[in-house]
C-alpha positions in Angstrom: -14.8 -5.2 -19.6 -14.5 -8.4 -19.0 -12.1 -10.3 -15.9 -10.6 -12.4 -18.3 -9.7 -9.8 -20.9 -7.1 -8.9 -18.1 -5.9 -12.7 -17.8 -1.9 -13.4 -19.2 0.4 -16.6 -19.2 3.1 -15.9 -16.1 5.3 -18.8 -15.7 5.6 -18.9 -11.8 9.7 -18.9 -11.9 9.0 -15.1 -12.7 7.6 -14.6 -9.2 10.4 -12.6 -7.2 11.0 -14.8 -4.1 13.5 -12.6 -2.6 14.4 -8.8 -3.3 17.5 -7.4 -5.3 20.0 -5.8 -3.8 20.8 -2.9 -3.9 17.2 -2.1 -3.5 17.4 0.5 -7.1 19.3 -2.2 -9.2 16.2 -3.8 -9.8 15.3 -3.9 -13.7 12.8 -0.8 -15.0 10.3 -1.5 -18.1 9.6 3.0 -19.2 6.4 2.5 -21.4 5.2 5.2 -23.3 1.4 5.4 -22.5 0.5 8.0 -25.6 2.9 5.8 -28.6 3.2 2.6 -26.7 6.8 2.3 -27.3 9.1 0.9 -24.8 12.6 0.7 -23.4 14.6 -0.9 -20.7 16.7 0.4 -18.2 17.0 -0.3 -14.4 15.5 1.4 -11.6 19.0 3.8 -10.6 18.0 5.1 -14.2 15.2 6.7 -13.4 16.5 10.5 -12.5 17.8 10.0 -16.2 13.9 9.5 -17.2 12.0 11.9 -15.6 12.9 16.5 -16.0 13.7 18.7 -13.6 10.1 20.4 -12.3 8.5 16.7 -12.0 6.8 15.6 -9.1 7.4 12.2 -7.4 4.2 11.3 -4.7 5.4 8.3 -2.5 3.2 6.5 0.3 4.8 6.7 4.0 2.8 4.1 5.1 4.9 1.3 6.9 4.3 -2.4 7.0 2.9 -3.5 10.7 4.7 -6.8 11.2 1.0 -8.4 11.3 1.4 -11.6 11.3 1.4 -13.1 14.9 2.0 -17.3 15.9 0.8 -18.1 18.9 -1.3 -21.0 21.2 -4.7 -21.1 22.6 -3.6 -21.0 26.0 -6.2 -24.0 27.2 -5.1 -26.7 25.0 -2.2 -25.5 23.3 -3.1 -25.6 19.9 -1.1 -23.2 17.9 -2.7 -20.5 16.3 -1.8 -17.7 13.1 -3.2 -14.4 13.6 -2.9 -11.5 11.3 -3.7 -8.1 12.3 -6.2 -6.3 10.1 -8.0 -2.8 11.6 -7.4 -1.4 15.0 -11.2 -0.7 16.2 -10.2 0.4 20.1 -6.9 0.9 21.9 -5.8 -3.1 21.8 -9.0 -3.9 20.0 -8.4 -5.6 16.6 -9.6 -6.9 13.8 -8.0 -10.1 13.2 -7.9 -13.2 10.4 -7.6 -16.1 12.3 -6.3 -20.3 11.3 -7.9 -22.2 12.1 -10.5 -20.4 12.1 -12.4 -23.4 14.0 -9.7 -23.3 17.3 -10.8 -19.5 17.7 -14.3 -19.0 19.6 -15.6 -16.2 21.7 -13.7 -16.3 25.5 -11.0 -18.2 23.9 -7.6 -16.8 25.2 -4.2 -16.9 23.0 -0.5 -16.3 24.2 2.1 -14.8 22.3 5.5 -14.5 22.4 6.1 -16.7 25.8 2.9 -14.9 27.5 4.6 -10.6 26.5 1.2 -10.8 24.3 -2.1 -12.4 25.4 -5.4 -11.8 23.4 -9.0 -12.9 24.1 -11.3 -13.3 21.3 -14.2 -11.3 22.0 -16.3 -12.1 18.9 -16.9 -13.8 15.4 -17.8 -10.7 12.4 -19.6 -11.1 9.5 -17.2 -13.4 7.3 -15.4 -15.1 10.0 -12.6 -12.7 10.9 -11.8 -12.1 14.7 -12.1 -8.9 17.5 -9.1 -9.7 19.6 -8.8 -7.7 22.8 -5.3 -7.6 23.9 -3.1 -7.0 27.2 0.8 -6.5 27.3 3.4 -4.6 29.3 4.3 -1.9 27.1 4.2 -0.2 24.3 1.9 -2.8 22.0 3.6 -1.9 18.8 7.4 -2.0 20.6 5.7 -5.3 21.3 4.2 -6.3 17.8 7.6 -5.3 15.8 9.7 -8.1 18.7 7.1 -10.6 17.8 5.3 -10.2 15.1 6.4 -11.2 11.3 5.7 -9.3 8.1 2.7 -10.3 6.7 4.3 -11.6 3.0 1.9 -12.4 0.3 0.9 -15.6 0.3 2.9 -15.9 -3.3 5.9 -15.5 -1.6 6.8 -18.9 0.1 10.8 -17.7 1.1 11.0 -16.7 4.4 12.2 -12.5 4.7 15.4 -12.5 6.5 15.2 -8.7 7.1 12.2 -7.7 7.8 13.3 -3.7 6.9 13.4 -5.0 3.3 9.3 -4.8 3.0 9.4 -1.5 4.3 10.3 1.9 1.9 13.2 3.4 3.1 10.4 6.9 3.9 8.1 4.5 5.3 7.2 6.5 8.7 3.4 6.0 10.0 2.4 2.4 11.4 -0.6 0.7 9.5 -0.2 -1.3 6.7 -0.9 -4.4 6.0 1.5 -5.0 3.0 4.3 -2.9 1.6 3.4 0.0 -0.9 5.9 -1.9 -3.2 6.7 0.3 -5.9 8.2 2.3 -3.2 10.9 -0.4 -2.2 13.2 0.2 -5.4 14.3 3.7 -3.7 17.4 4.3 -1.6 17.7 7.0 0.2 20.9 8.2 -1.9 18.7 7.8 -5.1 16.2 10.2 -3.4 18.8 12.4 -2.6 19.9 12.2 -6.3 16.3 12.7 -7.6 16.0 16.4 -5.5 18.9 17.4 -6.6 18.2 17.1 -10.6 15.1 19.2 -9.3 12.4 16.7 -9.1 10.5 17.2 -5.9 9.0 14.5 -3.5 5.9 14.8 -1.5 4.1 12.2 0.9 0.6 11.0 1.6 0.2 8.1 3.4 -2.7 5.0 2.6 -2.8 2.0 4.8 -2.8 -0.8 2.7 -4.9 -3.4 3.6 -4.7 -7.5 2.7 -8.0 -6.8 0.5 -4.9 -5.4 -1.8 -5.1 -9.2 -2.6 -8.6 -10.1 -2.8 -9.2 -11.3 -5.7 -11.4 -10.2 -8.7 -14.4 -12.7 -8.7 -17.2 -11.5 -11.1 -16.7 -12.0 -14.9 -18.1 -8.5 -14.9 -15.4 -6.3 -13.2 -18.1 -3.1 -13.2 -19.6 -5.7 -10.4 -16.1 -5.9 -8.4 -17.1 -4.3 -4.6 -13.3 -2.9 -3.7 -12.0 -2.6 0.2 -11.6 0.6 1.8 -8.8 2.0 2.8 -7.6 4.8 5.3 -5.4 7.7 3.6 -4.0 11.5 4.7 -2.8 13.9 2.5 -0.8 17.0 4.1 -0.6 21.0 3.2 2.6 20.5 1.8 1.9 17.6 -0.5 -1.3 19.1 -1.6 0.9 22.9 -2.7 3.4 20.6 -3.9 0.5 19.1 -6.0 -1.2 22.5 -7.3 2.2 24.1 -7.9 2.9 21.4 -9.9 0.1 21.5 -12.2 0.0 25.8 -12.3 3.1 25.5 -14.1 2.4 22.7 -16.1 4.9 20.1 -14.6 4.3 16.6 -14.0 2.6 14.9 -11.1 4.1 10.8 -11.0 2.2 8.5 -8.6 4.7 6.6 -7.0 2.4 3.0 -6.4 -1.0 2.4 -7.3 -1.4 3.5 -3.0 -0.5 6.9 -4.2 -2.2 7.0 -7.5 -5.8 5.8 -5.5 -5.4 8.7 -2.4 -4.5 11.2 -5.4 -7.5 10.5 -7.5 -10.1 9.9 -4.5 -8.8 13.5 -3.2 -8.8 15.3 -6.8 -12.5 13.4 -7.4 -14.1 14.2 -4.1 -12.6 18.0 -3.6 -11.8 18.7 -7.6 -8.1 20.3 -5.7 -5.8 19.0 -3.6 -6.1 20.3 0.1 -4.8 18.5 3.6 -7.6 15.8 4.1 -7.9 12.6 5.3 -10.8 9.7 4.5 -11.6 6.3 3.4 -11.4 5.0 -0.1 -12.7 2.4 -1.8 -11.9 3.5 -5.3 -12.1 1.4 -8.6 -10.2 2.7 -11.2 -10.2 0.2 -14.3 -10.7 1.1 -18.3 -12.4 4.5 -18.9 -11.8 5.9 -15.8 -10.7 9.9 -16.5 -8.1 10.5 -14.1 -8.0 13.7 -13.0 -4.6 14.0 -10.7 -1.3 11.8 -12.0 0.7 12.2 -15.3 2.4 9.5 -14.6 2.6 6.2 -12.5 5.7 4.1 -11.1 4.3 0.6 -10.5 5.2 -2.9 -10.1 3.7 -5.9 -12.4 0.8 -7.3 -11.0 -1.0 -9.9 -10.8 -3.1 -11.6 -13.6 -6.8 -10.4 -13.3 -6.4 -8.1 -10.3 -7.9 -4.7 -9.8 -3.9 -3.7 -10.1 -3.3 -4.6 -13.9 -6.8 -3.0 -14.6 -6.0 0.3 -12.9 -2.2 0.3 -15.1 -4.6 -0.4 -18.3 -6.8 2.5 -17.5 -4.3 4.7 -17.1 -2.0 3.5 -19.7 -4.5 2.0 -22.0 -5.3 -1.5 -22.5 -3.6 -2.8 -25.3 0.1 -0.8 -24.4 -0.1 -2.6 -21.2 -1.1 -6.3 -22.3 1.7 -5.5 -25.0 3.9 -4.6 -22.1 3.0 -7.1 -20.1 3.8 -9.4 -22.6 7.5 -7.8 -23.2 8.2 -8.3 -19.9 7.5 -12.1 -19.6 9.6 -12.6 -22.8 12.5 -10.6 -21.2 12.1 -12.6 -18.3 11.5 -9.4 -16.0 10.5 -10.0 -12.0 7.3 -10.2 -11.0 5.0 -8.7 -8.1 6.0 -7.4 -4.4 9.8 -8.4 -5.1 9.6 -7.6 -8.5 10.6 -5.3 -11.2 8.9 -1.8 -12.1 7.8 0.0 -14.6 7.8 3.6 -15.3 4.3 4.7 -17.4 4.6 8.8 -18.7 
């Protein structure tokens, strides 16, 4: 298939700037992927939607509040840096603007001098090894200092920063929120367990190559990024329970949908592993672990939509897609949801 077969109008005052509140009162698009028939509800709705015996798999990654502002400490030109991959205890992977005020022996001060970082080298398409020193703990450090690392579609500035986290997010490394995740409250979780749906956790880092975008016409040509994931025992028995007895297994994020499907296609069962992923999962893809997906609306052209049309097929989801603009539904990391089974 082709990139722009994935292409639809969005008019940008659809872009969520700012999340709902409550968190669950958010608006929920259910789309039938065997008839294609839909219906609207909101996101508290949802333990109305899914049975007793269904299983919910959520992503406890949390955010890292990435994105750093600082000076080069010789001239005092101010520099962004966003943290990408921790290579070494306070070794990192950084993007860097401008790029050009960041050269090898070049130190940088953050935070009135609590953070210091020398750049210790230029990688293969320009991003930056930072070597840091601070008092402390770095990431008691990093969440005083450091920002969330918005998408760059986003322009209002997050006034609490706990609202791009999931209310299970629990293990540090992301570098953007597993959003489908950020409609739950913990008193909608609590209300989901006790119709008898069960929840289990994995936990992928997502990285900003969540927003690369596509840039071949060809998307079989698309090279995705990888990304780190775990899955534990008792996620993996909550998995093969599941599908002994012929109950449902709902990806909660495409996050959790890619760690499920990389496990199920590398081991053909579900088993405590961990591993990188680089996963493509677009039109005629046979997935071989979810029955269902919870999942924002993406972007236009992004591996995102494609991986909702694979699994949902490609003409309910453009129809969808097309539903939703009509009625005017929020889009992307602040957005609305959908709910495919």
């Amino acid at each position: 298939m082709k990139k722009s077969d994935f292409f639809f109008d969005l008019p940008p005052e659809l872009i969520a700037q700012t999340p709902i509140e409550p968190r669950d009162h958010s608006r929920l698009l259910h789309l039938d992927r065997f008839s294609g028939e839909l219906s609207h509800h909101h996101f508290y709705d949802l333990p109305d939607l899914l049975k007793a015996g269904d299983v919910l798999i959520v992503n406890d990654s949390r955010v890292l509040p990435a994105r750093l502002y600082g000076d080069r400490e010789d001239t005092g030109a101010h520099i962004e840096v966003v943290l990408l991959e921790q290579k070494q205890i306070d070794l990192w992977e950084v993007l860097v603007r401008p790029g050009k005020k960041a050269k090898p022996g070049h130190m940088l001060v953050f935070g009135d001098g609590i953070l210091r970082g020398e750049i210790v080298d230029v990688l293969e398409g320009g991003n930056r090894l930072i070597r840091f020193t601070h008092e402390g703990n770095f990431y008691d450090v990093i969440d005083h200092i450091g920002q969330m690392p918005l998408p760059p579609y986003i322009k209002e500035k997050l006034q609490d920063k706990e609202r791009y986290q999931t209310v299970y997010s629990k293990e540090v490394g992301s570098a953007a929120a597993p959003t489908a995740g950020l409609h739950f409250t913990k008193d909608l979780m609590k209300t989901l367990t006790e119709r008898g749906i069960k929840i289990g956790y994995v936990t992928l880092h997502v990285g900003l190559g969540t927003f690369r975008p596509v840039k071949v016409e060809n998307i079989e040509e698309h090279k995705m990024h990888s990304e780190r994931y775990y899955m534990p025992e008792a996620t993996a028995r909550l998995i093969r329970e599941a599908k002994e007895a012929g109950n449902r297994v709902i990806a909660v994020g495409t996050t959790s949908c890619r760690t499920l499907e990389s496990v199920a296609q590398k081991y053909g069962d579900f088993k405590e592993c961990s591993g990188s992923t680089d996963i493509f999962i677009y039109p005629g893809y046979t997935f071989q672990a979810i029955d269902g997906l919870i999942t924002n609306f993406h972007l236009p052209e992004s591996t995102l939509i494609m991986l909702v049309s694979a699994f949902a097929g490609y003409d309910h989801v453009m129809k969808a897609y097309e539903e939703a603009v009509r009625e005017k539904y929020r889009f992307f990391s602040f957005g609305d949801a959908m709910l495919i089974i």
